[in-house]
C-alpha positions in Angstrom: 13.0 4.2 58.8 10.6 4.3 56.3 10.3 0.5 55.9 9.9 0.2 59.9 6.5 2.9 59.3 5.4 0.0 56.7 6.0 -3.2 58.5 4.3 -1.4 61.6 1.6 -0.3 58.9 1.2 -3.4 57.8 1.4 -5.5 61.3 -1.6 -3.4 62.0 -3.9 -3.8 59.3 -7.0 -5.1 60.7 -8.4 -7.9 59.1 -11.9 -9.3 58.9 -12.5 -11.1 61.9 -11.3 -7.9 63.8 -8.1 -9.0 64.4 -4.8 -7.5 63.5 -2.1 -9.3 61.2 0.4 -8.7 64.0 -2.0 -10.8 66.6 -2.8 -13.2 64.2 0.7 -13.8 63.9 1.2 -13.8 67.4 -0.9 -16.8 68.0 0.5 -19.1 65.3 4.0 -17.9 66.7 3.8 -18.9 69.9 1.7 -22.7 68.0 4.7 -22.9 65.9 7.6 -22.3 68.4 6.0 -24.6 71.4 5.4 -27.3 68.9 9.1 -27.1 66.9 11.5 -25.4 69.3 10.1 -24.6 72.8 13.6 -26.5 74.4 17.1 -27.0 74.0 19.6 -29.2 74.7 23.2 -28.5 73.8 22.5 -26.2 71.2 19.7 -27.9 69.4 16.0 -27.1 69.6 13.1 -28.7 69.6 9.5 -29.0 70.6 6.7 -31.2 71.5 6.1 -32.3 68.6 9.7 -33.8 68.8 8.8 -35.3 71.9 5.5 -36.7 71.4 6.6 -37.9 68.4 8.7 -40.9 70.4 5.1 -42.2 71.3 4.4 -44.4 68.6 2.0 -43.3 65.8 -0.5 -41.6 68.6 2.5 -38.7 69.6 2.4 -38.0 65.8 -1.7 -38.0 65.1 -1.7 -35.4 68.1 1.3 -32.9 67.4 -0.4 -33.8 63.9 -4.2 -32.2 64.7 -2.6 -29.6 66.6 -1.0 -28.2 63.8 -4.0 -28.1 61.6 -4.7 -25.1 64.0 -2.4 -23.7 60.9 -4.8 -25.0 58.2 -7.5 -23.4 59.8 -6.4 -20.3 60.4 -5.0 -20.2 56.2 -8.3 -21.2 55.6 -10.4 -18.9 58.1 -7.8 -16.1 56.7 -9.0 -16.6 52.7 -5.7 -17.0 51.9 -4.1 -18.1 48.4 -4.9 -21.7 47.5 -1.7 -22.9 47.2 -0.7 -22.1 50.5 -3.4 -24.1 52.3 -2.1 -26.7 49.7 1.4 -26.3 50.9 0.3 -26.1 54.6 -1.7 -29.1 54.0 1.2 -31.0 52.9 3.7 -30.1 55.2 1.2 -31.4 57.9 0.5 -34.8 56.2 4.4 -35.1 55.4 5.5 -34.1 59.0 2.4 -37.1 60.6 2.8 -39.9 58.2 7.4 -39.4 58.2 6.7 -39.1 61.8 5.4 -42.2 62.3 7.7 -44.8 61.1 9.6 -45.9 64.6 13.0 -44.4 64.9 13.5 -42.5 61.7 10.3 -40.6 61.9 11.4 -39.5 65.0 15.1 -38.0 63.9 12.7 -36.3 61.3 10.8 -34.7 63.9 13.6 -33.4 65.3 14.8 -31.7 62.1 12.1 -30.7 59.9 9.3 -28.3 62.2 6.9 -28.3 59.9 4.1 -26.1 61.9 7.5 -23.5 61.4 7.8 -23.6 57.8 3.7 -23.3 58.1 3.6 -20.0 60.2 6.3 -18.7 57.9 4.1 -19.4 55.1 0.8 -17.6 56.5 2.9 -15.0 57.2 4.3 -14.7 53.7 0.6 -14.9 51.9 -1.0 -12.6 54.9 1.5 -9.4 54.7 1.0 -9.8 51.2 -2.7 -9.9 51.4 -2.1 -7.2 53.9 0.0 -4.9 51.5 -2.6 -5.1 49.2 -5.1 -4.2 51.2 -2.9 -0.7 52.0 -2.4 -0.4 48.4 -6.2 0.0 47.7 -7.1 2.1 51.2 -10.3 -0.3 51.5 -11.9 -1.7 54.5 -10.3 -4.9 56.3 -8.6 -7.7 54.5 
């Protein structure tokens, strides 16, 4: 119980655009999910980015820009330089695998990179978060 009063603590610290963690979370959520694993099919999952991915190199340049909605938001957050690096290279890895015909799109379908993204904003951003509870100071 006490650890649900901390993660609802810290879903609600408010950061300094006057948004919450939880909201900002939110957003990329719902980026990450339409983008890597909005629809299934037997059992697997997958997203736009899957599908535009079959249109040669364009399908990857857009799923490609849409994810540096990620990059952004790391770097609108102030979060940890190596986690825009890591972002940064997920999203270059994902566009320029993506883009060789046929296997780019099998890797598409397997790696969801704007997922591995959102899980690491929201890694660096509860911790940022955490500290910011630790001190008792104003938004993060």
């Amino acid at each position: 119980m006490a650890n649900d009063l901390a993660d609802a603590a810290l879903m609600n610290v408010r950061l300094e655009n006057g948004r919450t963690v939880q909201e900002e979370l939110r957003k990329l959520d719902t980026l990450a999910r339409m983008l890597d694993s909005q629809f299934s099919v037997m059992g697997m999952r997958f997203g736009i980015d899957s599908v535009l991915g079959l249109v040669p190199v364009a399908g990857d340049v857009a799923t490609g820009l849409a994810g540096t909605y990620s990059l952004f938001t790391a770097i609108r957050l102030k979060l940890h330089p190596l986690a825009i690096a890591h972002i940064g290279w997920n999203l270059l890895f994902d566009t320029v695998i993506g883009a060789i015909p046929l296997v780019g799109d099998v890797f598409d379908f397997f790696f969801k990179s704007n997922t591995k993204n959102f899980k690491v904003i929201e890694k660096h951003l509860t911790r940022k978060a955490k500290r910011h509870l630790a001190r008792g100071k104003a938004p993060v």
